[in-house]
C-alpha positions in Angstrom: -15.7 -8.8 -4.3 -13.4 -7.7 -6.1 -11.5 -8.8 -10.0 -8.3 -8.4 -10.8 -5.6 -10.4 -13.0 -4.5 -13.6 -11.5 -2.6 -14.9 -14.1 0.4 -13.4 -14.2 1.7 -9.8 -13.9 1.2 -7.8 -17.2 3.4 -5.4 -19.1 3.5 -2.3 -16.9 2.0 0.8 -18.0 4.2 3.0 -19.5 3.6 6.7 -18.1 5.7 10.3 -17.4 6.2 11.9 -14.5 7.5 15.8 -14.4 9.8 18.0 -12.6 9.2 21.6 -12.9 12.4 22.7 -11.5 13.2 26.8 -10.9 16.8 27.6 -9.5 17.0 25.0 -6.2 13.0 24.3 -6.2 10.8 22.0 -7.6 6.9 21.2 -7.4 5.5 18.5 -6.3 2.2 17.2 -5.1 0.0 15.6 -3.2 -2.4 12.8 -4.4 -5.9 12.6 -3.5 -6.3 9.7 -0.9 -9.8 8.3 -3.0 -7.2 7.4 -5.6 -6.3 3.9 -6.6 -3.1 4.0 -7.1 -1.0 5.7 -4.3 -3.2 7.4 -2.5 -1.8 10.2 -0.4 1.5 9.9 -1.8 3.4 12.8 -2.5 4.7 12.7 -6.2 5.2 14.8 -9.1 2.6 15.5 -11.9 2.5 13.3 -14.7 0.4 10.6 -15.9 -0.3 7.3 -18.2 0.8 7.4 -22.0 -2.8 6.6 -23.5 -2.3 3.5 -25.5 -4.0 6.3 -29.0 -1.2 8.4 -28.0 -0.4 10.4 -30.9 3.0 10.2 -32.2 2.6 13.3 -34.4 6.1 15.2 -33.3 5.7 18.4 -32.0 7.3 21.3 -34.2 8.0 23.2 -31.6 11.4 23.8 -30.3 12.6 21.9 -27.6 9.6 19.9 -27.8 10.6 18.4 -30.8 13.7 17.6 -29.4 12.3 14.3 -27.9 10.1 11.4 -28.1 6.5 12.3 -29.5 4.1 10.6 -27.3 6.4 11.3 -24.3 5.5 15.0 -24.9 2.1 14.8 -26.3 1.1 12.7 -22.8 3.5 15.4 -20.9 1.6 18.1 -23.0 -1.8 16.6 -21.8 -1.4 16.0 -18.7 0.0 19.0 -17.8 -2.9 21.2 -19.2 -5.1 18.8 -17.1 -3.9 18.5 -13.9 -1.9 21.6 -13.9 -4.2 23.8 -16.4 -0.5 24.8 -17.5 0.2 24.5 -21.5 3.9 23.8 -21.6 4.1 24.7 -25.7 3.0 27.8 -25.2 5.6 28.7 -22.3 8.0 27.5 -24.8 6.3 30.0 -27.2 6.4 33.1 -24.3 10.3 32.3 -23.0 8.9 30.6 -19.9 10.6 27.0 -20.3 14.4 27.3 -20.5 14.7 23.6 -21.4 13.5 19.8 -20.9 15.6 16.5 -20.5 15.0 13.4 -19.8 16.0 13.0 -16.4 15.6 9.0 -15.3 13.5 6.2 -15.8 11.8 3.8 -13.5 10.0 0.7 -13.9 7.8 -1.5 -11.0 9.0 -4.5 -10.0 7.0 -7.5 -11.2 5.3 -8.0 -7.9 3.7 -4.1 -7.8 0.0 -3.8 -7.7 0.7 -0.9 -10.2 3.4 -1.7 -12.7 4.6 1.5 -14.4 7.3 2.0 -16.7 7.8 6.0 -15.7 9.9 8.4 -17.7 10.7 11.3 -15.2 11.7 14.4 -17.4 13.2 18.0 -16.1 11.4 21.0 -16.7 13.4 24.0 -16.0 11.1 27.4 -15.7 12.8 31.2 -16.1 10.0 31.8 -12.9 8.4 30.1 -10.5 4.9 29.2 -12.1 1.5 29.4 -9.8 -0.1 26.2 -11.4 -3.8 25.7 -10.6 -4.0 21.7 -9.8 -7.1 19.9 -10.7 -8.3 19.1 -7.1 -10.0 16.0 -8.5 -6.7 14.2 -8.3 -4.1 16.4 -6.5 -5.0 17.2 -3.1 -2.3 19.9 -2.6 0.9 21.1 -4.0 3.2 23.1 -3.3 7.4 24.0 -4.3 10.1 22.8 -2.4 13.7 22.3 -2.2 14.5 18.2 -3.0 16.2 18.5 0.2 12.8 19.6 2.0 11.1 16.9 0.3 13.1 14.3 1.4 13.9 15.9 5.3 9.8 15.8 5.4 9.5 12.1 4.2 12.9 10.9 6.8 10.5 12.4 9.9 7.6 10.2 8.9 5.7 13.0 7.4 5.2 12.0 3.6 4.5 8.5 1.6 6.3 8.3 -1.3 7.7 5.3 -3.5 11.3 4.1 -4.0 12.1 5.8 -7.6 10.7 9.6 -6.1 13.6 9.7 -3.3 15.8 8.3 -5.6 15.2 11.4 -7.9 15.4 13.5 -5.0 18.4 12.1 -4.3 19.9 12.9 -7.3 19.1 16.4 -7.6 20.3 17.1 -4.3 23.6 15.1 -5.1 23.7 17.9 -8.1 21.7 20.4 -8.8 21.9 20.8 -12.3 21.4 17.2 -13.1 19.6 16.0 -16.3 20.4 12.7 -16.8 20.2 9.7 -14.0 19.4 7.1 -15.6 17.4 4.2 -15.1 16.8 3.9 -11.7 14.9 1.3 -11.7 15.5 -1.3 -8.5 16.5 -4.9 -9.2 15.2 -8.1 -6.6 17.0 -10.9 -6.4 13.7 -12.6 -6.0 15.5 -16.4 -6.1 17.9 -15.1 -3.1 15.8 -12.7 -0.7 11.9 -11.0 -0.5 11.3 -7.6 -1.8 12.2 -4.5 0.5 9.9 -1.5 0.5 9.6 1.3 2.6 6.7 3.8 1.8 6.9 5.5 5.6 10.4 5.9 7.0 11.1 3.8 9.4 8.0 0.6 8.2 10.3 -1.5 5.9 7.5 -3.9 4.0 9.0 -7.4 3.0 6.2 -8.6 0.6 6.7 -12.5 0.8 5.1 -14.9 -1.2 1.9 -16.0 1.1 -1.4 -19.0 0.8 -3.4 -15.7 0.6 -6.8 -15.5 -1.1 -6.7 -14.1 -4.8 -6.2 -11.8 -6.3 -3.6 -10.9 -3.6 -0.3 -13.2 -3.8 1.9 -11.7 -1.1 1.8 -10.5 2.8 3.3 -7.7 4.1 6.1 -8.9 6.5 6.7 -5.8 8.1 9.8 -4.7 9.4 9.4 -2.0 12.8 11.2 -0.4 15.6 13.8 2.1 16.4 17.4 1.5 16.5 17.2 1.8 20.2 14.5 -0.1 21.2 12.7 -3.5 20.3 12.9 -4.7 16.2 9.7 -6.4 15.2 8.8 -8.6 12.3 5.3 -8.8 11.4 3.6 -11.7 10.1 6.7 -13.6 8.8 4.0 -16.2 6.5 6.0 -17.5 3.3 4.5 -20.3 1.1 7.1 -22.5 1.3 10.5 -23.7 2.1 12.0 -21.6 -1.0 10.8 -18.3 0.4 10.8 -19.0 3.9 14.9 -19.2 3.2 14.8 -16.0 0.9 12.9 -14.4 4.0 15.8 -15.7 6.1 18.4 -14.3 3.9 16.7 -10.7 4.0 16.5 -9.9 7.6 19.6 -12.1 8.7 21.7 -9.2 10.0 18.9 -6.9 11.4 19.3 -8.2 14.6 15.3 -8.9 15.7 13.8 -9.1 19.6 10.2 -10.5 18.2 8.1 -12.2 16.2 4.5 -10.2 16.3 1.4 -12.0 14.4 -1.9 -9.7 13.8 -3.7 -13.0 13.9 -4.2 -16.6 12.9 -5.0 -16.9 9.6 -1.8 -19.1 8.1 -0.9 -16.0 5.1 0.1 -14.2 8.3 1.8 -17.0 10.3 3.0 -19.9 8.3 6.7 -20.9 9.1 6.3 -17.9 12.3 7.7 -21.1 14.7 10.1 -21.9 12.6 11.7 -18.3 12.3 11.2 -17.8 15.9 13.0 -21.0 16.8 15.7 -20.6 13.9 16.0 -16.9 15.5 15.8 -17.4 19.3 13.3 -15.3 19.9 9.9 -14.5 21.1 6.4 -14.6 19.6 3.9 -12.0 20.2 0.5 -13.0 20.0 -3.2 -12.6 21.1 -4.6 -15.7 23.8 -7.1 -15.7 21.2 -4.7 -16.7 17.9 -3.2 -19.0 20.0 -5.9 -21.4 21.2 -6.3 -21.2 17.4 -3.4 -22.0 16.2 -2.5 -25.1 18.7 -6.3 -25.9 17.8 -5.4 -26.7 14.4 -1.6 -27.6 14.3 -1.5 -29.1 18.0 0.2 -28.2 20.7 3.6 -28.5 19.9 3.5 -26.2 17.4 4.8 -23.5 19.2 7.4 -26.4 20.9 10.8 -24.4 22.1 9.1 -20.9 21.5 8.5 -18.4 24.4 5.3 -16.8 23.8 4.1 -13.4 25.4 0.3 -12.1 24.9 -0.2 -8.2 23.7 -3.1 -6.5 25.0 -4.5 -3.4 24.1 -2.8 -0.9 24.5 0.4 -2.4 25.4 3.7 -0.3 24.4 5.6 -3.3 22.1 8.5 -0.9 20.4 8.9 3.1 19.5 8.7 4.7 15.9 9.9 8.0 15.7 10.1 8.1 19.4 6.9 7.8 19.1 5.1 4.8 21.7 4.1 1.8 19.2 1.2 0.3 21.3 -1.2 -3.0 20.4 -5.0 -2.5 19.4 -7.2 -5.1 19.7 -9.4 -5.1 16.0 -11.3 -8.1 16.0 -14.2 -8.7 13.2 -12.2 -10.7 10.4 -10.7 -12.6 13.2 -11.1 -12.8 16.5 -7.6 -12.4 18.2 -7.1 -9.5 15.1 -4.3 -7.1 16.4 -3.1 -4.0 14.9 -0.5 -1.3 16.1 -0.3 1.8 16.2 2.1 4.5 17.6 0.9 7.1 19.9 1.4 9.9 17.6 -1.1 8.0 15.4 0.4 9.0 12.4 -0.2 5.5 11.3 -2.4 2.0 12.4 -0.9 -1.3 10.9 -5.1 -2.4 10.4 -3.7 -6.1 9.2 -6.6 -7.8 7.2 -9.2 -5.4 8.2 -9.2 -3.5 4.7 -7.5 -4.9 2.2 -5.2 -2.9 -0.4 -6.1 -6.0 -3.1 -9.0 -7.5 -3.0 -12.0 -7.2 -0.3 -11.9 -8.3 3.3 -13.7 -11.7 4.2 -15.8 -12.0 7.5 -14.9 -16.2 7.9 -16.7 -18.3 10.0 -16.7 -19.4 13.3 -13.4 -16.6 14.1 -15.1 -13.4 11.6 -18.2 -11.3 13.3 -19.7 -9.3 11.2 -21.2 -6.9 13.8 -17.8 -6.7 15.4 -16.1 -5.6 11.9 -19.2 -2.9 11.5 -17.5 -1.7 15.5 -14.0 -2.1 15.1 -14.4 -0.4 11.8 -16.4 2.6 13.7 -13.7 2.5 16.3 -10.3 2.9 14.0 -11.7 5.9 11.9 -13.0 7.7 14.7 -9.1 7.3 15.9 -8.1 9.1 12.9 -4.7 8.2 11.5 -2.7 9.4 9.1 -2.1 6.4 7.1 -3.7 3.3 6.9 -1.2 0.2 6.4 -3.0 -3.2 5.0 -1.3 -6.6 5.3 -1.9 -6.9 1.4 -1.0 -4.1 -0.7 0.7 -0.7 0.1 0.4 2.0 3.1 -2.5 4.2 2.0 -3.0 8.0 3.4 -6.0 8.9 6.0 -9.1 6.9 6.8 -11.1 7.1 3.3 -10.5 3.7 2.7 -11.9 2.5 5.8 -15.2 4.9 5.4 -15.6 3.5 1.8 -15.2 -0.1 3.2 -17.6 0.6 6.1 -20.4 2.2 3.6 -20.0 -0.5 0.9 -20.5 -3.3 3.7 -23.5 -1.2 4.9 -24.8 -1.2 1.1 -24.5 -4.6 0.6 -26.1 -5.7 3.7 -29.0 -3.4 3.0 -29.8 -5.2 -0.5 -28.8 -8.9 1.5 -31.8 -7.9 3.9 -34.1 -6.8 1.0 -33.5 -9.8 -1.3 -33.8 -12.4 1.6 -36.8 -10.9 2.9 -38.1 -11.4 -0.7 -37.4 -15.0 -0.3 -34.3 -15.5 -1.8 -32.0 -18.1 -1.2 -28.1 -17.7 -0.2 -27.1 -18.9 -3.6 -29.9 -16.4 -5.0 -28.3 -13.5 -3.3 -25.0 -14.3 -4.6 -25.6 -14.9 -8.3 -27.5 -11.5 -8.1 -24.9 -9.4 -6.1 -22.1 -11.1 -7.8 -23.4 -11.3 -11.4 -19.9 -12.6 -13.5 -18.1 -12.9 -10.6 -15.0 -15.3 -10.9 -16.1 -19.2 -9.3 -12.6 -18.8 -7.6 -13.9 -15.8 -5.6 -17.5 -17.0 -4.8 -17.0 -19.0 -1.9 -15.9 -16.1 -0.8 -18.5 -13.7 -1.2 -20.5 -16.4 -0.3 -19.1 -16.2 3.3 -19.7 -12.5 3.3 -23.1 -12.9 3.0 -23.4 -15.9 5.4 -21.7 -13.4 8.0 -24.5 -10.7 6.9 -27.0 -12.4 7.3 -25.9 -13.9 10.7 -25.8 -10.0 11.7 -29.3 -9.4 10.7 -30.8 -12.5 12.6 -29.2 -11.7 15.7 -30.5 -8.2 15.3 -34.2 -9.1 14.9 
């Protein structure tokens, strides 16, 4: 189970990012998908400034023309990812020049805050760097245009401030100064807007999620010729239920579509719906649910129309968007995916913050173990949670998979030791926050479940 701060978003790390730019081409690359913070994305190379960063200025010429422990993390990180030392291509007439070309800092809501400097690097020749394959997965040089062309097809993940550069550059050329591009949220007026994959807008609303995730991904998807989903609409309350209402006013929606029942994926989904005049699209499963709990008027004055596997619901790309059934952590759990499978919206089964829960009665844990098995031997390109941010291949889903195998094999050999549920758990979960043990405590209730059924 895992920790992470709860109380409050911290000062974001402050880090650089560089362009090494010859004549119309810069280089850029691909992170590894094991990373933890935008994995798969395609970026440029760069790095945290260490908090022992020296500030010793450099005495070399136009590294000394700017900020010390910009350049000494620049310096560093370079030589380590790149295994390129930028003072010595000073030294041998390879770098015409540096300048600081934007700034960027993550909104308060980010699981990774970063302040980023983005500085320009222009080379007299293209430069065959030798990336460290421990975190770059490949790289290559490309025109910004390229880049960007690449990432509007659906083909790339890459954050807000690293089109916005692009953008820039291609706007002109021989830019060296942007500014801070940083984007502003009028969070007391409208939710967040994100888009990581062209064409998957995430609206990260405030949710009644489990810790340490705050938000849902209300997901924003379909064509501009065929039906416009929103994707577990679930706000905490009236406040951002009206900033959610505010954000998607004028983009014209066909339907509601819920991955399942749990309320940080549907709470105030009949109230939208209603306000909206439009359809929900649901499970038969999340529905007995839901009128279960809330009655059954709570879907009063909504038409309501069942997905099934492998039902076409809208188009990406022109691509067939169709409706997989992933039960496990719920038991009417849908996900979509287009046919191209280029990407599977997996809902809550990984989680980009946190770890998944296997609840009781609606969570199986022998059905997660299948429906796991079943969506990485589909293969997609990029995994999208309902918590968190759109994540490239399947590697999180293996890792998830093999840790649940892990923990049920020590679950088997501490209870067949004799030890009790709340034994298990203060030894698997040694300084694990009270908050989060009922939790965990649920995960091993569902393990154990799957091992007496399997005697």
């Amino acid at each position: 189970m895992q920790q992470q701060n709860m109380m409050g978003n911290p000062k974001p790390l402050e880090s650089v990012s560089v362009l090494f730019m010859h004549k119309d081409h810069v280089f850029a690359v691909q992170r590894q998908p094991y990373l933890l913070a935008f994995p798969g994305y395609h970026a440029f190379p760069g790095g945290k400034i260490d908090n022992d960063e020296s500030s010793v200025p450099f005495k070399t010429r136009i590294l000394s023309d700017h900020d010390p422990r910009r350049m000494r993390a620049i310096q560093r990180e370079v030589v380590e990812e790149l295994g390129y030392d930028i003072e010595k291509g000073i030294l041998q007439d390879e770098v015409l020049s540096i300048s600081e070309l934007a700034e960027a800092v993550a909104p308060v809501f980010a699981p990774f805050r970063f302040r980023t400097w983005f500085y320009r690097i222009d080379l007299k020749k293209i430069v065959l760097f030798k990336a460290d394959s421990g975190e770059i997965a490949s790289s290559f040089w490309s025109t910004p245009e390229n880049m960007l062309d690449e990432f509007r097809e659906g083909k790339s993940l890459m954050v807000p401030p690293t089109r916005w550069v692009l953008k820039g550059l291609i706007e002109d050329p021989q830019a060296t100064a942007l500014g801070d591009l940083s984007e502003r949220y009028d969070e007391d007026n409208r939710v967040p807007s994100l888009e990581m994959l062209d064409g998957i807008t995430l609206l990260p609303v405030r949710s009644v999620t489990l810790p340490p995730a705050s938000r849902t991904n209300a997901i924003l998807l379909g064509d501009e010729d065929t039906a416009k989903l929103l994707i577990d609409p679930s706000p905490n309350s009236e406040e951002e239920y009206r900033c959610l209402l505010n954000t998607i006013e004028d983009k014209m929606l066909d339907s509601v579509f819920l991955t399942h029942h749990h309320p940080d994926h549907h709470q105030f989904s009949n109230k939208l719906a209603r306000h909206l005049r439009i359809p929900i699209i649901l499970s038969q499963d999340t529905l007995q649910r839901l009128t279960l709990k809330y009655g059954e008027n709570y879907f009063e004055n909504v038409e309501l129309r069942f997905a099934t596997e492998n039902e076409e619901v809208t188009c990406w790309h022109g691509s067939s968007v169709r409706v997989y059934e992933i039960p496990g952590h719920d038991a009417g759990h849908l996900g979509l995916a287009p046919d191209s499978l280029a990407w599977f919206l997996v809902g809550d089964l990984i989680q980009g913050i946190g770890t998944v829960v296997i609840p009781s009665p609606e969570g199986d844990m022998a059905t997660y173990f299948s429906t796991l098995e079943k969506v990485i031997a589909l293969n997609p390109e990029v995994i999208i949670p309902s918590h968190g941010i759109p994540m490239r291949s399947t590697h999180r889903l293996i890792e998830t998979l093999k840790h649940r195998r892990e923990r049920e094999s020590q679950i088997l050999k501490l209870s067949k030791s004799g030890n009790s549920k709340e034994e298990i758990l203060e030894q698997l979960y040694e300084g694990l926050d009270p908050r989060l043990q009922p939790l965990a405590m649920q995960n091993i209730e569902s393990h154990l479940e799957k091992l007496n059924k399997e005697e």
